[in-house]
C-alpha positions in Angstrom: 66.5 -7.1 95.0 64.8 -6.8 91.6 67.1 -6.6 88.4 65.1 -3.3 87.6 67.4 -1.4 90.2 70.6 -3.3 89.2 72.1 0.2 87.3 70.7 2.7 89.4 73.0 4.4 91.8 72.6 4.6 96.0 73.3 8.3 97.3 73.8 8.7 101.4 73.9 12.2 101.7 74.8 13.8 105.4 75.3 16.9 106.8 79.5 17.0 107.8 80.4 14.5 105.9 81.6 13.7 102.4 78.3 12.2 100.4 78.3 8.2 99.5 77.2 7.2 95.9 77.4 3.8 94.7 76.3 1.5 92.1 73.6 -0.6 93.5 75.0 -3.7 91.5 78.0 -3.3 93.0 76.8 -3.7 96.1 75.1 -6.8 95.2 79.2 -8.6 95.2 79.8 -8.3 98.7 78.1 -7.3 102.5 78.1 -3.5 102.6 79.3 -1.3 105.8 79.2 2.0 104.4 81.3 5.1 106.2 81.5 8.3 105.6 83.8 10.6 105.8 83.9 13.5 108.0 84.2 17.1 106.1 83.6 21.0 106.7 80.6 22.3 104.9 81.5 26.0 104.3 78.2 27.9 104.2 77.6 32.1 102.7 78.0 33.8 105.1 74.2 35.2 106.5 74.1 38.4 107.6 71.2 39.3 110.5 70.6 42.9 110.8 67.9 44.4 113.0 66.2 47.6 112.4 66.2 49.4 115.6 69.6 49.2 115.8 68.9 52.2 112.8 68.4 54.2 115.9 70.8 56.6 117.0 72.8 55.6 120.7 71.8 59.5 121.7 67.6 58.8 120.7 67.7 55.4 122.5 69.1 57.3 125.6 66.3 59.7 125.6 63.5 57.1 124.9 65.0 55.5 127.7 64.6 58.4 129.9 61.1 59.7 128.5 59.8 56.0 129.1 61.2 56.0 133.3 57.8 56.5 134.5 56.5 54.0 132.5 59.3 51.3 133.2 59.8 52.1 136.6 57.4 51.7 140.3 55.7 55.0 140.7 53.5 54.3 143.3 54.8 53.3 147.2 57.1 50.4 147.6 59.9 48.9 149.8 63.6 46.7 149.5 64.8 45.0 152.0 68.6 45.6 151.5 72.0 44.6 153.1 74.6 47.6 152.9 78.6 47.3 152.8 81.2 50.4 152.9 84.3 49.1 153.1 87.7 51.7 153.4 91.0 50.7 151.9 94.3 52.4 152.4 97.1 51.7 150.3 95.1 48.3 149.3 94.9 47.2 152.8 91.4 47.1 154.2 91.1 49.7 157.5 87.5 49.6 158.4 84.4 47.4 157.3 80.8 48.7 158.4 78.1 46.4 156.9 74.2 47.3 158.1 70.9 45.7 157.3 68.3 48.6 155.8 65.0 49.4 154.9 64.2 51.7 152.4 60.8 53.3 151.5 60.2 54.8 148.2 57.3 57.1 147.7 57.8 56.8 143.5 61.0 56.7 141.4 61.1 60.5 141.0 63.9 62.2 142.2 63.8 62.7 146.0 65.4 60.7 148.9 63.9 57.8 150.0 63.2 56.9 154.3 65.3 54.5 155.3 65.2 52.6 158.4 68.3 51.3 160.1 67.5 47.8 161.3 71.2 46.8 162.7 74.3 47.8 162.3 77.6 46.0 162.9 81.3 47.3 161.9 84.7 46.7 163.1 87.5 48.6 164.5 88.6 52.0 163.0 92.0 51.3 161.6 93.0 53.9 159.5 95.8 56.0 158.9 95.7 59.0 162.1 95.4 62.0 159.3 92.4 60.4 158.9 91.6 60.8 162.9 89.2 59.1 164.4 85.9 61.2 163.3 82.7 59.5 161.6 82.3 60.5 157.9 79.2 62.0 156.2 76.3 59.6 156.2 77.4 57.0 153.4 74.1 55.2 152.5 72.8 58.8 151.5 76.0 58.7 149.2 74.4 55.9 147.3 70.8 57.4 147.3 72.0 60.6 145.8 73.9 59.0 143.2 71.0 56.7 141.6 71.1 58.7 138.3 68.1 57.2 137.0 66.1 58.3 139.8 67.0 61.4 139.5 67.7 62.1 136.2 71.1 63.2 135.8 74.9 62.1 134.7 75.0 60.1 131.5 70.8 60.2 131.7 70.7 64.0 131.9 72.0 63.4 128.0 73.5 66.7 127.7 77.0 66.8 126.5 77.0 63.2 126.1 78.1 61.5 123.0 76.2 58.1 122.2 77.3 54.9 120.4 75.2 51.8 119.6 78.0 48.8 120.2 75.5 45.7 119.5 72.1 44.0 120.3 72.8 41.3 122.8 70.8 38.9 125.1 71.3 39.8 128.6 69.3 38.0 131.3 67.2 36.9 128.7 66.2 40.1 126.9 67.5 41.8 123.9 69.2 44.7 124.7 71.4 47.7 123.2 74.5 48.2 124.4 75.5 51.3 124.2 78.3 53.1 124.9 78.7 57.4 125.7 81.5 59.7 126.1 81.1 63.3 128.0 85.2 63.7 128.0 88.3 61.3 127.5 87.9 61.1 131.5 84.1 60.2 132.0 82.5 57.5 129.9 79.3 55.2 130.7 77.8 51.7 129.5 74.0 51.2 129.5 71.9 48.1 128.5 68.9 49.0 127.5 65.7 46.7 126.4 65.1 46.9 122.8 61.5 46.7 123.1 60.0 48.7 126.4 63.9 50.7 126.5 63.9 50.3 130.4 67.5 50.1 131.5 68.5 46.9 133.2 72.4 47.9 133.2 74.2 51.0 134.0 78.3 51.6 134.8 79.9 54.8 134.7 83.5 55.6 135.6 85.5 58.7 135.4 89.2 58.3 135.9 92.9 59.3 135.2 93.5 59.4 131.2 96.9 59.6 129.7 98.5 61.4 133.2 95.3 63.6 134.0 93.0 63.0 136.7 89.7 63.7 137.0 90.1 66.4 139.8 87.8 67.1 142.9 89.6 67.9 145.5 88.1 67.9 149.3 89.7 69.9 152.5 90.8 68.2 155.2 92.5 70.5 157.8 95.5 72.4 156.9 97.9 71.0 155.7 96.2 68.1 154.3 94.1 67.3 151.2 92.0 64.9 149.3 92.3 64.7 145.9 89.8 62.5 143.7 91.5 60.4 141.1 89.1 57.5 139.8 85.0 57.4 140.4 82.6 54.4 139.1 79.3 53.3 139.8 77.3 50.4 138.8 73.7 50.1 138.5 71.5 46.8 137.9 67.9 46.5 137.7 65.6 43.5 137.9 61.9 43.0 136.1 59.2 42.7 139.1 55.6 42.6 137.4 56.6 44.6 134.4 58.3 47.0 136.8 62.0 47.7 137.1 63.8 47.7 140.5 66.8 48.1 141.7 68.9 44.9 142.7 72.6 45.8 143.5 74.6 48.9 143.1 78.0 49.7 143.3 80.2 52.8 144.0 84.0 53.2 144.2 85.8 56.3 145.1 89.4 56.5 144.9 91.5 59.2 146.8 95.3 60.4 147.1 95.2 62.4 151.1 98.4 64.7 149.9 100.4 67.2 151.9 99.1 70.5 150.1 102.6 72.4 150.8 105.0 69.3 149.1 102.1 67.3 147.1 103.4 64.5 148.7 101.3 61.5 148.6 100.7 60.5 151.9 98.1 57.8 151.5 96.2 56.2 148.7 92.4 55.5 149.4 89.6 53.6 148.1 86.1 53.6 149.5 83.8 50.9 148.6 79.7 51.1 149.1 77.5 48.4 148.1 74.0 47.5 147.9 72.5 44.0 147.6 68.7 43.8 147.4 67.3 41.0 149.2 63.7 41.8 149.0 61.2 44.1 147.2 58.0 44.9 148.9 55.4 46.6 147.1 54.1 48.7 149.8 55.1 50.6 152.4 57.0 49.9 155.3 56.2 48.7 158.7 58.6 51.3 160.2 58.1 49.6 163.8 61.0 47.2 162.4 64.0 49.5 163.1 65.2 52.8 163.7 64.5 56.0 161.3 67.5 57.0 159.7 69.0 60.9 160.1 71.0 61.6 156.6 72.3 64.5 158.3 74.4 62.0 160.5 76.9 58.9 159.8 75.3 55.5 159.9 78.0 54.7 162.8 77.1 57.4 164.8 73.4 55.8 164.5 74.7 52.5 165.6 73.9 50.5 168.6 76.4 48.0 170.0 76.6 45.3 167.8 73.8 42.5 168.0 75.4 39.2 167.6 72.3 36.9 167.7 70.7 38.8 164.8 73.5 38.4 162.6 74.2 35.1 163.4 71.1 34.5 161.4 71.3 36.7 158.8 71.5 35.7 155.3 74.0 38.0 154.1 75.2 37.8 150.1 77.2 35.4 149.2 79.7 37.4 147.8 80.5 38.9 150.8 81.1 36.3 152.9 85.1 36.6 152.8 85.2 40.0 153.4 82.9 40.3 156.9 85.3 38.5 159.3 84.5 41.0 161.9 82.7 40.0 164.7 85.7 39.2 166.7 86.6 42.8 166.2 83.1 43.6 167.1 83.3 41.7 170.2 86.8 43.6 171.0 84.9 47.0 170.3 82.1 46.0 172.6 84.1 45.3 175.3 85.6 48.5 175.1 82.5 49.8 175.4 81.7 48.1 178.2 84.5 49.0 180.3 
């Protein structure tokens, strides 16, 4: 090494560790292994703030709304869906019916959509006899009615709602707002919106007992029995299809106390369950030679034929309900019943 650099100093400077400096003719006495020590680097803190979050929860709401026929399909299209109500009574499951659907939207206006009943397959009536043995009201309809961005009410109606914005996060790989509302202490709602086009990909509403109180709605059953609501939520999430957005699952959960009206005893504690997996979106109509036109002015069981086992052997039902649809042995019971 030339003499020239005998007094200069060497510097190893790294990024988590404590910097190196020695004098080069020091290193000159003896082989060098140099190691550094590890150490925390604390940086300012940086601040990143993003300007639409300036926007108020309640204006985002309402772009959100203005922009639906933008952000969502308005001309004909289809989903191939697989449908699951499942009743609970006092958190023991009673009866399972699971169906595979069609459904035909004309736009995402309000209206019902036609829906086409391609099988349907459900298991022995177990619950409690109060209950009896009668079909309820057509439960798929249930979830059509309560698609609040289609039709434009609950926490997207905007009206009486309160609005917060919470954060901008990445969900599915888009920035979003998350933003939180209030209508009363009972009913509250989530929604992800898209920063930039403000389509919602995320909705969740519940309304449920606060502090003792219940959100009420009570229902008649004959005398001297009653249903009284206490808990309601429903969960919306939508997928991007070629810059449209469309439904993929939904979720609704109703939860009931069937009281004695004369003592308010509590006679049995209920939970209904409805989901909605979307398997497939079509954008078209459908071919509605493929299954049976459902009537929404009678129960999906009363629609059903005996169960087919060879279609659902095949059927690629979700995933996530693979635990809960142990029924065809029950199925096979029922048929038999039928039979004889």
């Amino acid at each position: 090494m030339p003499s020239l650099f005998a007094q200069d100093t060497l510097i190893i400077s790294v990024i988590g560790y404590d910097q190196f400096k020695l004098q080069v003719v020091h290193m000159l006495e003896r082989e060098n292994v140099v190691e550094l020590k590890q150490s925390a680097t604390l940086l300012e803190e940086v601040k990143i703030r993003a300007s639409k979050k300036e926007l108020p929860g309640k204006e985002i709401v309402k772009k959100a709304v203005a922009r639906i026929p933008d952000n969502y399909p308005m001309k004909p299209f289809s989903i191939e869906g697989f449908f699951r109500d499942l009743q609970i009574e006092n958190e023991k499951p009673v009866e399972l019916l699971e169906a595979a659907l069609n459904f035909n939207y004309k736009d995402y206006n309000p209206g019902y959509e036609d829906v086409q009943i391609i099988e349907v397959r459900r298991s022995i009536n177990k619950r409690h006899p109060i209950n009896g043995e009668y079909d309820r009201q057509n439960s798929i309809v249930d979830l059509m009615e309560d698609n609040y961005i289609k039709h434009r009410f609950g926490p997207v109606n905007v009206k009486g709602w309160k609005f917060v914005v919470d954060s901008i996060l990445t969900y599915n790989n888009q920035a979003v707002y998350k933003i939180s509302g209030t209508k009363s202490p009972s009913e509250s709602t989530e929604m992800y919106i898209d920063c930039d086009d403000f389509s919602i990909l995320k909705l969740e509403l519940k309304m449920q007992m606060v502090n003792g109180q219940y959100y009420r709605r009570y229902l008649n059953l004959p005398d001297p029995y009653g249903l009284q609501e206490t808990s309601f939520k429903i969960l919306f999430e939508f997928q991007e299809i070629e810059d449209k957005m469309y439904i993929k699952y939904q979720r609704e959960e109703d939860t009931y106390n069937l009281f004695n009206k004369a003592t308010n005893e509590i006679i049995v504690k209920q939970s209904f369950i409805k989901e909605l997996f979307v398997n497939k979106v079509v954008q078209s109509n459908l071919d509605y030679s493929k299954g049976q036109l459902m009537n929404i002015n009678k129960s999906v069981e009363g629609q059903a034929a005996l169960v087919n086992v060879d279609f659902w052997k095949y059927y690629n039902a979700p995933v996530e309900t693979a635990k809960d649809s142990r029924i065809v042995k029950e199925l096979q019971e029922l048929e038999s019943r039928h039979r004889n």
